[in-house]
C-alpha positions as CSV (number, residue, x, y, z in Angstrom):
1,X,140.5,168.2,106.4
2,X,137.3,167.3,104.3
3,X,138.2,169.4,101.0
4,X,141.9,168.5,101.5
5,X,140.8,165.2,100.9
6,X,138.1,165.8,98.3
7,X,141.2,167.7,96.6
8,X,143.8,164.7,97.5
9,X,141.2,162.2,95.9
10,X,139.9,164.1,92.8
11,X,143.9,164.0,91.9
12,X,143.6,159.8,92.5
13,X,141.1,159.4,90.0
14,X,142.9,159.0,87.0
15,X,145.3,156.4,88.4
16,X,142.4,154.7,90.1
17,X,140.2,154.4,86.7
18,X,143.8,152.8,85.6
19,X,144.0,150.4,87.5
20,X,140.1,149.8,87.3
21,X,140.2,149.0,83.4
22,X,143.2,146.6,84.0
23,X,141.4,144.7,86.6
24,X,137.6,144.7,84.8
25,X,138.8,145.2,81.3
26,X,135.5,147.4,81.1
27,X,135.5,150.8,80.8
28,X,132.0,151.0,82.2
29,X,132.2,148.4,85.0
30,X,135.6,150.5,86.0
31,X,134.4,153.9,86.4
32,X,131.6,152.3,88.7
33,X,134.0,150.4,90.3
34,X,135.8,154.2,90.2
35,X,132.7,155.1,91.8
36,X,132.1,153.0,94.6
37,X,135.9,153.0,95.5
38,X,135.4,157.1,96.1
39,X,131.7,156.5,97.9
40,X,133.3,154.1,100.1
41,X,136.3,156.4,100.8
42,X,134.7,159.5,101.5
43,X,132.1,157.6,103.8
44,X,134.9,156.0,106.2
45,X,136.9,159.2,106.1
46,X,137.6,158.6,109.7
47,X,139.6,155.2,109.0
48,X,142.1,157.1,107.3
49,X,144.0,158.9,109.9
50,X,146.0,160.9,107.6
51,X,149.7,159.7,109.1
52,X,150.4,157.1,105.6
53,X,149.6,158.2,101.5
54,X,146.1,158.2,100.7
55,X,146.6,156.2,97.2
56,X,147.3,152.7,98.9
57,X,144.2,153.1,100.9
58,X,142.6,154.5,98.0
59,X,143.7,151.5,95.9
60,X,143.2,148.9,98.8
61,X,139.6,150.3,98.9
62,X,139.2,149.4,94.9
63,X,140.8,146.5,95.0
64,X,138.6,144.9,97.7
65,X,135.5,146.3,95.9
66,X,136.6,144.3,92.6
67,X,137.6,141.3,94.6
68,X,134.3,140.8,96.5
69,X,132.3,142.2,93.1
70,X,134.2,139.0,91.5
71,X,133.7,136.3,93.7
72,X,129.5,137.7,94.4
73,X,129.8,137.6,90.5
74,X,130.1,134.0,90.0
75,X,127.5,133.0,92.6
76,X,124.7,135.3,90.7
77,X,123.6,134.4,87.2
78,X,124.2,137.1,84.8
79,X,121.7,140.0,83.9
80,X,120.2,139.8,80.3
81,X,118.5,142.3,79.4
82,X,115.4,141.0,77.7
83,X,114.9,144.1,75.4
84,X,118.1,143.6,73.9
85,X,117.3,139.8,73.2
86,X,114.1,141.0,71.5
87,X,115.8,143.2,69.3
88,X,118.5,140.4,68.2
89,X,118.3,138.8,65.0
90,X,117.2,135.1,64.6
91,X,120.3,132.7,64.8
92,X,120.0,129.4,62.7
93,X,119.4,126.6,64.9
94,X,122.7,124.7,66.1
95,X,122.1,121.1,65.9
96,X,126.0,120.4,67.1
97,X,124.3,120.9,70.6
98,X,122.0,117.7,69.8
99,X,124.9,116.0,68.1
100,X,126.8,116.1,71.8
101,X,124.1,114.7,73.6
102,X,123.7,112.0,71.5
103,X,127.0,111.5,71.4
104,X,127.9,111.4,75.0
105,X,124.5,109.2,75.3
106,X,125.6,106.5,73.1
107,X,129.2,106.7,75.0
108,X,127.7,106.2,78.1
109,X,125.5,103.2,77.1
110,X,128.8,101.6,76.3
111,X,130.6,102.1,79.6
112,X,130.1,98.9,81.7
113,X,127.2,99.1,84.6
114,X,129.5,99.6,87.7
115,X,131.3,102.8,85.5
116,X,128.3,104.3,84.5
117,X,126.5,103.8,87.5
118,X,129.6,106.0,89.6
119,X,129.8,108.4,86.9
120,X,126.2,109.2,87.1
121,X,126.1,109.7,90.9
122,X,129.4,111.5,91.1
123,X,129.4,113.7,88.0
124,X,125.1,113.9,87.6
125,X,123.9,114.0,91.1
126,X,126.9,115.3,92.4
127,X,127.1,112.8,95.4
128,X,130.4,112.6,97.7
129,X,132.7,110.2,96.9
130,X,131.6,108.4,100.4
131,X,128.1,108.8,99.2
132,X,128.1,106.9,96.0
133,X,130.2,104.4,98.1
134,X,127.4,103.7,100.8
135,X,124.5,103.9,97.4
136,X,126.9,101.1,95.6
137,X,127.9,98.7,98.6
138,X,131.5,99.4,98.1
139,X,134.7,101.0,99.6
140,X,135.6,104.8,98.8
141,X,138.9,103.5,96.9
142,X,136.4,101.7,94.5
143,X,134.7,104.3,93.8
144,X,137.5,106.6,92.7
145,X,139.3,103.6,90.8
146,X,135.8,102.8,88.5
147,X,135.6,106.9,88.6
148,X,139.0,107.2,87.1
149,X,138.5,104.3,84.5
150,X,134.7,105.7,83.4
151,X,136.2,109.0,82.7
152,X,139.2,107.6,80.8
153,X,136.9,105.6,78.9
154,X,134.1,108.3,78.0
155,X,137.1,110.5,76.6
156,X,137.8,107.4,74.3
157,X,134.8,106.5,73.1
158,X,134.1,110.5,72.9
159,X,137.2,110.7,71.0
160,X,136.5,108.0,68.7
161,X,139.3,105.7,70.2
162,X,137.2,103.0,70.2
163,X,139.8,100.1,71.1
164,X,137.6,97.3,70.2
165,X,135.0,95.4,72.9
166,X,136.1,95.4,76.2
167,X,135.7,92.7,78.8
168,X,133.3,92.4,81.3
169,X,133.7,90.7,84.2
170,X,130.9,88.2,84.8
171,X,130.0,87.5,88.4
């Protein structure tokens, strides 16, 4: 049974790297996916009993391979290959990077204390919603409310929709 299926996978391939390029848009990264698929096919031989078609176990195979390659993807940073960098010719600085920082700084010193204050535990030290609550004496709902409003008002201000002063409530 071993080189009927060699012989009934070598015919797959073609439709395999197919549907490889569509899913990675990479002709590398698909015939490794190519790759792995057949590894992982040939070594669990003895799951596939023979009785259904070989290419939707064949395909099943790559598309699980992909689909845990994608989501372990986004968890890892990406590789750079420090050689490469060396080689790459000096970019003028980009001082827009600066100009957004200083930017969103300036918008931020404008929000009042109770916004900025939830917006710099929710979206900065990523605390829970109940978090920030217990850290600012207040309910949940209040929270989300002065959330809502700070991120409304940054996208103003960031905008340049500056409505004129706001008021504060004085305690």
């Amino acid at each position: 049974m071993s080189r009927m299926l060699a012989d009934a996978m070598t015919a797959e391939i073609p439709r395999l790297r197919r549907y490889a390029r569509a899913l990675t848009g990479d002709p590398e990264r698909a015939d490794d996916l190519v790759q792995d698929c057949l590894e992982r096919a040939w070594t669990r031989q003895h799951h596939y009993d023979g009785s259904s078609e070989l290419r939707p176990w064949l395909f099943t195979i790559l598309h699980n391979l992909h689909a845990n390659a994608a989501r372990s993807y986004h968890r890892r940073p990406a590789f750079v290959d420090a050689d490469a960098l060396a080689e790459a010719a000096p970019v003028a600085p980009n001082h827009d990077g600066e100009l957004a920082l200083r930017d969103l700084a300036q918008a931020m010193d404008r929000l009042s204390d109770e916004q900025r204050a939830v917006l710099l535990l929710i979206g900065v030290e990523e605390l829970t919603y109940p978090q920030a609550a217990a850290v600012l004496g207040v309910p949940v709902g209040t929270v989300m409310s002065r959330l809502s409003r700070a991120r409304e008002r940054l996208r103003q201000l960031l905008a340049g929709a500056d409505d004129g002063p706001r008021l504060r409530r004085v305690k």
